[in-house]
Every structure is written in structure tokens, then in C-alpha cells.
MARPAVO-717473 format. One record per residue: residue number from 1; residue in three letters; x, y, z of N, C-alpha, C, O, CB in turn. Coordinates in Angstrom, 2 decimals. Glycine has a CB too. Example, Ala and Ser with C-alpha at 12.3 -4.5 7.8 and 13.67 -1.06 7.14 Angstrom:
% MARPAVO-717473
+-----+-----+---------+---------+---------+---------+---------+---------+---------+---------+---------+---------+---------+---------+---------+---------+---------+
!   i !  aa !     npx !     npy !     npz !    capx !    capy !    capz !     cpx !     cpy !     cpz !     opx !     opy !     opz !    cbpx !    cbpy !    cbpz !
+-----+-----+---------+---------+---------+---------+---------+---------+---------+---------+---------+---------+---------+---------+---------+---------+---------+
!   1 ! ALA !   13.19 !   -5.69 !    7.80 !   12.30 !   -4.50 !    7.80 !   13.20 !   -3.30 !    7.80 !   14.24 !   -3.32 !    8.46 !   11.31 !   -4.47 !    9.05 !
!   2 ! SER !   12.85 !   -2.25 !    7.08 !   13.67 !   -1.06 !    7.14 !   12.90 !    0.03 !    7.87 !   13.41 !    1.14 !    8.04 !   14.08 !   -0.60 !    5.72 !
+-----+-----+---------+---------+---------+---------+---------+---------+---------+---------+---------+---------+---------+---------+---------+---------+---------+
% end
This chain:
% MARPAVO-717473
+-----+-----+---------+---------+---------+---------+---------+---------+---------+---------+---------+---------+---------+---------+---------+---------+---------+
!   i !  aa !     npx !     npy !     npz !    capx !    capy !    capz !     cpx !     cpy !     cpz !     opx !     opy !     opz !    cbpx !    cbpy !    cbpz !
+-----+-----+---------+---------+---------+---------+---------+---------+---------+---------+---------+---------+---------+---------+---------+---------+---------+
!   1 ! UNK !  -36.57 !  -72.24 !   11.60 !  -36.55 !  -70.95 !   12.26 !  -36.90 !  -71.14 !   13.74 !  -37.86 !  -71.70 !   14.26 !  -37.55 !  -69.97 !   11.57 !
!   2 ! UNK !  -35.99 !  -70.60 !   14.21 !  -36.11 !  -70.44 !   15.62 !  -37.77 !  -69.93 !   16.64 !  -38.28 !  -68.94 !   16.12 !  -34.96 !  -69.34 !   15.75 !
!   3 ! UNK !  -38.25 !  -70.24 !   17.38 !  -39.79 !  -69.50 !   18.25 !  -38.56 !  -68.42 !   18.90 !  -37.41 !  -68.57 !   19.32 !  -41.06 !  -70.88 !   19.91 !
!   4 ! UNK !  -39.67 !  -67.05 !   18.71 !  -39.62 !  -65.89 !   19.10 !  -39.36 !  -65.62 !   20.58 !  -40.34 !  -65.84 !   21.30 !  -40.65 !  -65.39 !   18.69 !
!   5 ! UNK !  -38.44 !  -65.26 !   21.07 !  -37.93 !  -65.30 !   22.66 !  -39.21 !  -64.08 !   22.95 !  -39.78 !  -63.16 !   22.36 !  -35.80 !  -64.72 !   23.06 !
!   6 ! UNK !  -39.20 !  -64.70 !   24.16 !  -39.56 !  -63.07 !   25.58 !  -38.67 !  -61.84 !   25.62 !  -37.54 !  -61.98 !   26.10 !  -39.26 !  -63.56 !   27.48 !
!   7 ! UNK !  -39.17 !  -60.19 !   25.02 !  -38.54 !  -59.00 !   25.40 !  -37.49 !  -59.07 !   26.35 !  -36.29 !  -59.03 !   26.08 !  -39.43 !  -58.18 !   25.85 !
!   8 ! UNK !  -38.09 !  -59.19 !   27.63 !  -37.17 !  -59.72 !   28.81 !  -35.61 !  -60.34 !   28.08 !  -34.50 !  -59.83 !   27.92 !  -38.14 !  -61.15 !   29.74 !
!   9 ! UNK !  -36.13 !  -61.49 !   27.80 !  -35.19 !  -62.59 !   27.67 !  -34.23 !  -61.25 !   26.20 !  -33.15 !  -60.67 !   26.28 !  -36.21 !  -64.66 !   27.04 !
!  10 ! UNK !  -35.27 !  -61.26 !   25.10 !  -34.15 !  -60.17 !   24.28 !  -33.13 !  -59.28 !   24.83 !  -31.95 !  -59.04 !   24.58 !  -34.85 !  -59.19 !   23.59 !
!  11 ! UNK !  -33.91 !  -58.91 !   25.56 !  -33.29 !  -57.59 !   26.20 !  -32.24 !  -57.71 !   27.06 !  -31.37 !  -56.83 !   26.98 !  -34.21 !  -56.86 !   26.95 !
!  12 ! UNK !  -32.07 !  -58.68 !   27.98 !  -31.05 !  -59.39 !   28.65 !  -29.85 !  -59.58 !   27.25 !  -29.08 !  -58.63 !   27.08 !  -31.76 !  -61.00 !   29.42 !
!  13 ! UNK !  -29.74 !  -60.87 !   26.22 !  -29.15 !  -60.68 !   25.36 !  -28.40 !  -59.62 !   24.80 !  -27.20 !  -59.36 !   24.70 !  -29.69 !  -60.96 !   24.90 !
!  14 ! UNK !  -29.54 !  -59.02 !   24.45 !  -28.52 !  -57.57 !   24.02 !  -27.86 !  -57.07 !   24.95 !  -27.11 !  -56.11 !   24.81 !  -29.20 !  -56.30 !   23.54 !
!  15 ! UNK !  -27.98 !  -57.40 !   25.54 !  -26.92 !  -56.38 !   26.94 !  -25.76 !  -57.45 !   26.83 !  -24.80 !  -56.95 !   26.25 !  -27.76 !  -56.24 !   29.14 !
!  16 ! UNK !  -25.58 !  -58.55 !   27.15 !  -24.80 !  -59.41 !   26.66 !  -24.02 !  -58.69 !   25.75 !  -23.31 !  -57.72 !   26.04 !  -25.44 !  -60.47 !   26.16 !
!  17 ! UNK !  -24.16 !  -59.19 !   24.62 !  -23.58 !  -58.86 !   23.01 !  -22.92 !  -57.60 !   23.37 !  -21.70 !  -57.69 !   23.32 !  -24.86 !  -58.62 !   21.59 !
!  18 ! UNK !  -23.64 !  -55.68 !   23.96 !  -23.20 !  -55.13 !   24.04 !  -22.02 !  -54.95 !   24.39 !  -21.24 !  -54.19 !   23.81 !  -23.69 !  -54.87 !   24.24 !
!  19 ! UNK !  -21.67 !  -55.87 !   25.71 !  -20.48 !  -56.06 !   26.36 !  -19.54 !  -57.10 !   25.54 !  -18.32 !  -56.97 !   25.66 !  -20.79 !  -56.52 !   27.79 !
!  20 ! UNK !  -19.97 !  -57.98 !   24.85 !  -19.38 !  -58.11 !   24.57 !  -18.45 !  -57.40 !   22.97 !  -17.31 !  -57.46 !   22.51 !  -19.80 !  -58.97 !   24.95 !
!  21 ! UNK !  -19.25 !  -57.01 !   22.75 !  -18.92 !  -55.88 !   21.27 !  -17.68 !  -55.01 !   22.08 !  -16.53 !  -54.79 !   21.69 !  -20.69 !  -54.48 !   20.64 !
!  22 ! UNK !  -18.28 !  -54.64 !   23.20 !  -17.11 !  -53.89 !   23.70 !  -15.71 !  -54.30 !   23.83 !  -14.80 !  -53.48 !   23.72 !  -17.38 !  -53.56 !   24.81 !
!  23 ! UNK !  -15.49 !  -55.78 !   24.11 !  -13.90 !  -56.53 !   24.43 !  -13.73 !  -56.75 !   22.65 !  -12.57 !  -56.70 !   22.26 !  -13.90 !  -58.50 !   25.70 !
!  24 ! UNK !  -14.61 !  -56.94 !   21.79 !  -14.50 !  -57.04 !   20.32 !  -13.79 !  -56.24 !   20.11 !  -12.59 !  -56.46 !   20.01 !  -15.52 !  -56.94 !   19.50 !
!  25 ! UNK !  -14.34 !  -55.04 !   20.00 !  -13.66 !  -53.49 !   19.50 !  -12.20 !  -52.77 !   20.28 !  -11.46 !  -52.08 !   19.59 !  -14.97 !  -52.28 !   19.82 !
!  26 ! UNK !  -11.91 !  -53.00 !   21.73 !  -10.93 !  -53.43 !   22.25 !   -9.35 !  -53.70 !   21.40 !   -8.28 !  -53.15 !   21.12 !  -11.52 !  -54.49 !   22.76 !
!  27 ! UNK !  -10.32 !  -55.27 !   21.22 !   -8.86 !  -56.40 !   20.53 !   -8.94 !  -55.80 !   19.14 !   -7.87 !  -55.52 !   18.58 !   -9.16 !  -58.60 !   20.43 !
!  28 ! UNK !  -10.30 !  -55.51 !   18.39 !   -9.86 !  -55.34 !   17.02 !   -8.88 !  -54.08 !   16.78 !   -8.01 !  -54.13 !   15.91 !  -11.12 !  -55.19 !   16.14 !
!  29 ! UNK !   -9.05 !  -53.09 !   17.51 !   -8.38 !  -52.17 !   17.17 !   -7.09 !  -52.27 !   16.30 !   -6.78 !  -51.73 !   15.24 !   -8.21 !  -51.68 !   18.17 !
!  30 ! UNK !   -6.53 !  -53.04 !   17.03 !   -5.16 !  -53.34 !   16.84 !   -4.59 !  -54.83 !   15.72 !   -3.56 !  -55.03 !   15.09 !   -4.71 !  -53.53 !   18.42 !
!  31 ! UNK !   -6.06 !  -55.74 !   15.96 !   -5.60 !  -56.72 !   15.14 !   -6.08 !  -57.17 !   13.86 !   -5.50 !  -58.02 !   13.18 !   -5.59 !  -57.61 !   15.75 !
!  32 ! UNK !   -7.52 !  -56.38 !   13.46 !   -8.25 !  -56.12 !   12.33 !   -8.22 !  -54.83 !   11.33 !   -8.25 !  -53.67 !   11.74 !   -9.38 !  -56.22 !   12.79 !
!  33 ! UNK !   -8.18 !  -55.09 !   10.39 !   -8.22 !  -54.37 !    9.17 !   -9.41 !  -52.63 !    9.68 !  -10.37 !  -52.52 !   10.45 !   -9.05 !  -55.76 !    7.75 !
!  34 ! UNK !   -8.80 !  -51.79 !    8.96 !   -9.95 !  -51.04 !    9.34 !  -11.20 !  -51.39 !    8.50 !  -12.07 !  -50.53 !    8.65 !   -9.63 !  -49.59 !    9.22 !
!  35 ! UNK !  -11.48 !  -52.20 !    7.83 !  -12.97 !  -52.25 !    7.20 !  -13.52 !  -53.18 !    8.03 !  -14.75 !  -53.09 !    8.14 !  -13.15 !  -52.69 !    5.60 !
!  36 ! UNK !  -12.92 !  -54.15 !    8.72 !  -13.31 !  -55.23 !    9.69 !  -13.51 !  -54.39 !   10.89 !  -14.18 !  -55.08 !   11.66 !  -12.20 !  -56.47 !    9.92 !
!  37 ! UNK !  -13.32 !  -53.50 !   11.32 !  -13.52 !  -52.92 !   12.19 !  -14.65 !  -51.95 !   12.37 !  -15.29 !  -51.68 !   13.38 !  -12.58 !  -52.56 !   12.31 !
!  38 ! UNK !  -14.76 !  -51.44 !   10.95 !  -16.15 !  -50.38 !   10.19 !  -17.32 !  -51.67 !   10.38 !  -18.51 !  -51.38 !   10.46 !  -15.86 !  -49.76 !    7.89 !
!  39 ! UNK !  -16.88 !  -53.03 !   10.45 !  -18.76 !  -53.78 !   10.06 !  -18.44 !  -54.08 !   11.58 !  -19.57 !  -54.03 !   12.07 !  -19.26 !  -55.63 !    8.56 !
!  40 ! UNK !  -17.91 !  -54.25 !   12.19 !  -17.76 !  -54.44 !   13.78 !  -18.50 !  -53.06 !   14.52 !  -19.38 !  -53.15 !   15.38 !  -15.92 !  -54.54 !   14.23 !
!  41 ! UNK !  -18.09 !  -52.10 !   14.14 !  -18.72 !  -50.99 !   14.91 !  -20.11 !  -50.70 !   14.40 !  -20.98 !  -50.04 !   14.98 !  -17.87 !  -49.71 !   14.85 !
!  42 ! UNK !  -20.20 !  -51.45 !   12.91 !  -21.64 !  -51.34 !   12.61 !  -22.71 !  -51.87 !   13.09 !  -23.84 !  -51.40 !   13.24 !  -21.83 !  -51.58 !   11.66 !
!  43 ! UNK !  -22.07 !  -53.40 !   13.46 !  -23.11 !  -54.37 !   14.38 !  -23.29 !  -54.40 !   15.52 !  -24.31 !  -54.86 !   16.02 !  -22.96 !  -55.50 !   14.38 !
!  44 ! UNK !  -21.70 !  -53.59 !   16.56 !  -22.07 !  -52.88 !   17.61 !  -23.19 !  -51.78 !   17.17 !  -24.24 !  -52.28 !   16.77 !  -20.82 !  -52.29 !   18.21 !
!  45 ! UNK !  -23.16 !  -50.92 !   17.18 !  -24.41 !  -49.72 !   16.92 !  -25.55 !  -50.01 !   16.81 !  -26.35 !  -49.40 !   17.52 !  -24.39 !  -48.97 !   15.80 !
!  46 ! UNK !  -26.00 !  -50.99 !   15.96 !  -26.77 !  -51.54 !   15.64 !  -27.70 !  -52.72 !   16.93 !  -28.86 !  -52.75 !   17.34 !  -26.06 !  -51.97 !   14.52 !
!  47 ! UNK !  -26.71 !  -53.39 !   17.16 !  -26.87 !  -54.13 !   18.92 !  -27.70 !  -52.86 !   20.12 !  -28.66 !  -52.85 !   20.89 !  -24.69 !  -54.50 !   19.74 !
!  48 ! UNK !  -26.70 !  -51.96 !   19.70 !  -27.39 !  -50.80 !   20.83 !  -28.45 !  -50.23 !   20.68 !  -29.08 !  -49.76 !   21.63 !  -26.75 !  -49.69 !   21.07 !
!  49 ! UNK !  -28.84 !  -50.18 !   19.41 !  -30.44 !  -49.25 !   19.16 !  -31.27 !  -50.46 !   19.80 !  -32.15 !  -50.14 !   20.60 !  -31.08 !  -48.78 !   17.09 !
!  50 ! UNK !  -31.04 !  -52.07 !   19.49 !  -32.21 !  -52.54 !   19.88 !  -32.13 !  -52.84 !   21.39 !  -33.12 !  -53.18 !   22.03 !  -32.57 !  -53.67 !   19.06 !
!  51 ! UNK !  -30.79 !  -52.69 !   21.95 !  -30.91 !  -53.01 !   23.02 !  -31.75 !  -51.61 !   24.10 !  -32.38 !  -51.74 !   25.15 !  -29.45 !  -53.50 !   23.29 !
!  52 ! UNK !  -31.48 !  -50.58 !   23.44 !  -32.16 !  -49.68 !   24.18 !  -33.92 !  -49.41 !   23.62 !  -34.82 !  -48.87 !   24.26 !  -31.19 !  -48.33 !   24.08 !
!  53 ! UNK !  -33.97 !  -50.01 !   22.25 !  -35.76 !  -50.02 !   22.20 !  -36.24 !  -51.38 !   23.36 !  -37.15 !  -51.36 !   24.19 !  -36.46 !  -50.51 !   20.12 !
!  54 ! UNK !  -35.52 !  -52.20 !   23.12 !  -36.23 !  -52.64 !   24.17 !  -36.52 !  -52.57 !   25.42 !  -37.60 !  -52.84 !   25.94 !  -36.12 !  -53.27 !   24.20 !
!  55 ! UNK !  -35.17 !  -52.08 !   26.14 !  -35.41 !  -51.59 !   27.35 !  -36.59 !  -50.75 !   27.44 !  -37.63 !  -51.00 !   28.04 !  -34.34 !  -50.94 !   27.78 !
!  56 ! UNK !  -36.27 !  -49.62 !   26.69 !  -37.90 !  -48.18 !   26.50 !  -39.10 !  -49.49 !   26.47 !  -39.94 !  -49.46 !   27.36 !  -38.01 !  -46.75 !   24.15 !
!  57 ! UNK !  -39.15 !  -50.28 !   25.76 !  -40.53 !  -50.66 !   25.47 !  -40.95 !  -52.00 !   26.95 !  -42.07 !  -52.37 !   27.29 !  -40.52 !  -51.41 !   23.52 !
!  58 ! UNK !  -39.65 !  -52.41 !   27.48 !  -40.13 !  -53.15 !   29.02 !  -40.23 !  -52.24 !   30.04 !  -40.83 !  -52.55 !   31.06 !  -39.09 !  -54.25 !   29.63 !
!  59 ! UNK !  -39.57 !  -50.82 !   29.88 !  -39.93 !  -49.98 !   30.92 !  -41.38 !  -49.36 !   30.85 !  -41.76 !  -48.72 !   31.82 !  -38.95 !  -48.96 !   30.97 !
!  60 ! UNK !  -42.30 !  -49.52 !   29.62 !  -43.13 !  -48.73 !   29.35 !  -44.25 !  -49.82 !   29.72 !  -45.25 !  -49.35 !   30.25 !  -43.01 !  -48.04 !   27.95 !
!  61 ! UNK !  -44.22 !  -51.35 !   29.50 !  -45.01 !  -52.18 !   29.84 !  -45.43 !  -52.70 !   31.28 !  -46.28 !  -53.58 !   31.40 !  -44.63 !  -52.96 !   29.22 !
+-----+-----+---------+---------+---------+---------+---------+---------+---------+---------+---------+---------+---------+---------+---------+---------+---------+
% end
């Protein structure tokens, strides 16, 4: 198991991923199944709640 990154450092990441979820969902539209596309928008969504708790919780520190 991996040592636990720095908020910071999380939080950077997720912003990452976000963008990139975004060129994901993009291309899948058109070239994935709609159920491949339902766990794609799930793990996008999912990317975004933590990317915005963390932001709230480095803006609050």
C-alpha cells in the first residue's frame, strides 16, 4: 500500500483526473456502450465530490 499523499498534492490530482474525465466523456460518447459510459460518468462524479471536499477543506486550513 501506497504512504498517504499531502491534501495539496490530492487536490492538485483531482483536478487532473477531472479534466481529464472530461476528454473521457467527450470520446466516449460516441465510442462506448451506454453502460460504459453510466460507470464513466460515475467515476467522473465521484472524482468531483472529492475534488471539491478537498479544496473546502485546504481553503478552510
Amino acid at each position: 500500500m501506497r504512504k498517504p499523499i499531502p491534501l495539496d498534492l490530492a487536490n492538485y490530482k483531482a483536478g487532473l483526473l477531472a479534466s481529464l474525465f472530461s476528454v473521457i466523456m467527450e470520446n466516449s460518447a460516441t465510442e462506448c456502450s451506454p453502460e460504459l459510459n453510466d460507470l464513466i460518468a460515475i467515476a467522473a462524479d465521484l472524482n468531483q465530490e472529492i475534488y471539491h471536499s478537498l479544496k473546502a477543506e485546504l481553503n478552510h486550513a
